[in-house]
PLY file of the C-alpha trace (Angstrom):
ply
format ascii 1.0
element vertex 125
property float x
property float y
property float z
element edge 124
property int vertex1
property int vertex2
end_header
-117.76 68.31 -100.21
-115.30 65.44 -98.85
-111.57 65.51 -98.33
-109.80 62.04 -99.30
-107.38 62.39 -96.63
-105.42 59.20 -97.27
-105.28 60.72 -101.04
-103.62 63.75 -99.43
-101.16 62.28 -97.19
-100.55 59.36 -100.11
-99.87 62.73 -102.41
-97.40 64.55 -99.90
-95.57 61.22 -98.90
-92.94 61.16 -101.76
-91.62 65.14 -101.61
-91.07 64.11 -98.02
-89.13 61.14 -98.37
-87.15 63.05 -100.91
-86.50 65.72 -98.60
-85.60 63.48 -96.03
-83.18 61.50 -98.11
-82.11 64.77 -99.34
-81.20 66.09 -96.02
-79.39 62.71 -94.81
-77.16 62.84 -97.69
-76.22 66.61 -97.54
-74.94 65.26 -93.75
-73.09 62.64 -94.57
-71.46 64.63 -97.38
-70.56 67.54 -95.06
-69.39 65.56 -92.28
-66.99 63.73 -94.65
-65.98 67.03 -95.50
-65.05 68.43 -92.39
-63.38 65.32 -91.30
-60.82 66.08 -94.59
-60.50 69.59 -93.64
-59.62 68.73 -90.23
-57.36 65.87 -91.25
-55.76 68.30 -93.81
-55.47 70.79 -90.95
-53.62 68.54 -88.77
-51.29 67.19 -91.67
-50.39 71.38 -92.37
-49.95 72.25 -88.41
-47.18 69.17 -88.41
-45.52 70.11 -91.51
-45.02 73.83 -90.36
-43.70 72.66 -86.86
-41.10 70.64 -88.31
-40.22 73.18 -90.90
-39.65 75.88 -88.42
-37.72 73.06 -86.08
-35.65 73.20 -89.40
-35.27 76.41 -89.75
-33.84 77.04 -86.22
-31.13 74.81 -86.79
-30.17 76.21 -89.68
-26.46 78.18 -89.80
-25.85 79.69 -93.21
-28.95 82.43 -94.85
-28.98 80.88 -98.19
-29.75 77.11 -96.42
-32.38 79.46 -95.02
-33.78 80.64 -97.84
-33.48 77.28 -99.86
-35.52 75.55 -96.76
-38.22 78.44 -96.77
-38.42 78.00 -100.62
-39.27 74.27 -100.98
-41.66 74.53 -98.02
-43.64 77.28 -99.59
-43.59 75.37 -102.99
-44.81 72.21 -100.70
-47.37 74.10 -98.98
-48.60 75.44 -101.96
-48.80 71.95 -104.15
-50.50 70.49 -100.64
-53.37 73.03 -100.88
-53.94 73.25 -104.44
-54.51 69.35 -104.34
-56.68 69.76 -100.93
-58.95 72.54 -102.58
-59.17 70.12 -105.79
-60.20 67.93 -103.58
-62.95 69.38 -101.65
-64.32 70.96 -104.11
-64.77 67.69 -105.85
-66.49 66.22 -102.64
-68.82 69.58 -102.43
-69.21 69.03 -106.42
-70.43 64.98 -105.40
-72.01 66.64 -102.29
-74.92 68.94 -104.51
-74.74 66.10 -107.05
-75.93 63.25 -103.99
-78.28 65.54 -102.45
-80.46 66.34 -105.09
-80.43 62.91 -106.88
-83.53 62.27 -104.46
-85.55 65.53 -105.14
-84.71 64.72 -108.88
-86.05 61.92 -109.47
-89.15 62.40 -106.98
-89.81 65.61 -108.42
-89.75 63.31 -111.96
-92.01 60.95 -111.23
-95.81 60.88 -111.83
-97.74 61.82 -108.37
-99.19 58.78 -106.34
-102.59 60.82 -106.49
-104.87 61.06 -109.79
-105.35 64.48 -109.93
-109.37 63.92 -110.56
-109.31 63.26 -106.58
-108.48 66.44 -105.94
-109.56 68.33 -108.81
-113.13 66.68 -107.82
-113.33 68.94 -104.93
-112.22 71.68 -106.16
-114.73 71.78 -109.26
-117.62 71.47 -106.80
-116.87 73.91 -104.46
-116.21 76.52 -107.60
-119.80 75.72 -108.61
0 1
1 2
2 3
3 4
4 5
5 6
6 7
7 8
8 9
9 10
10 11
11 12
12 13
13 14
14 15
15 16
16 17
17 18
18 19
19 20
20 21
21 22
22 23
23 24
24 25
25 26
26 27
27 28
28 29
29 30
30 31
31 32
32 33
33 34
34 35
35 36
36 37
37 38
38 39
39 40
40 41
41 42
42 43
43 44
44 45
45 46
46 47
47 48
48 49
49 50
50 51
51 52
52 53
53 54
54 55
55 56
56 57
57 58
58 59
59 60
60 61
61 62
62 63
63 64
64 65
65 66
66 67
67 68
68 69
69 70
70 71
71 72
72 73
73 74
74 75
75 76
76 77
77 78
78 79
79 80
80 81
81 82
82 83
83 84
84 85
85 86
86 87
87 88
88 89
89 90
90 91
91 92
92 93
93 94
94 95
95 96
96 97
97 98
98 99
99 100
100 101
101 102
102 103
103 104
104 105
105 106
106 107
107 108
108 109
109 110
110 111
111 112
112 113
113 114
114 115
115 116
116 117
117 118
118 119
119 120
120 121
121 122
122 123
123 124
């Protein structure tokens, strides 16, 4: 009985080039990611500080209030439309990284299967 070992490695070749496309785009997809939460971070940190430099300064309780009011409905708008938005990129994120596994896992193998069936057969008899 005889192995066709460039059959095997011909046969393995394409789930491992989808794998490793796989893997590069999951990267790139969560490094984009983390850049926007950071940059989203940073953005939030410098709206607070300037809030509560506001809200020192201010005299009267009801200016107080008002201020404290229309930052919280700020805040809120800025993270509803951050979450929409990372979820969309984690969304495009699954959606990229199993595009290559897709299609490889579509395709026909490289390998006829009679080279490896042939092997098998002969060692079962």
């Amino acid at each position: 009985m005889s192995v066709n070992f460039p059959n095997i490695k011909a046969f393995g070749k394409a789930p491992f080039e989808a794998l490793t496309a796989a893997t590069a785009s999951s990267t790139k997809g969560l490094q984009a990611i983390a850049a926007e939460t950071t940059d989203y971070s940073k953005k939030s940190f410098e709206k607070s500080r300037v809030h509560f430099e506001k809200l020192i300064g201010v005299k009267k309780i009801g200016e107080a209030i008002q201020l404290q009011s229309d930052f919280a409905r700020s805040a809120y708008e800025d993270f509803v439309a951050q979450a929409t938005k990372i979820g969309e990129m984690y969304s495009s994120l699954a959606n990229e990284t199993f595009k290559p596994i897709t299609v490889a896992s579509s395709e026909k193998p490289s390998v006829p299967a009679e080279s490896w069936k042939a092997p098998l057969a002969a060692k079962q008899n």
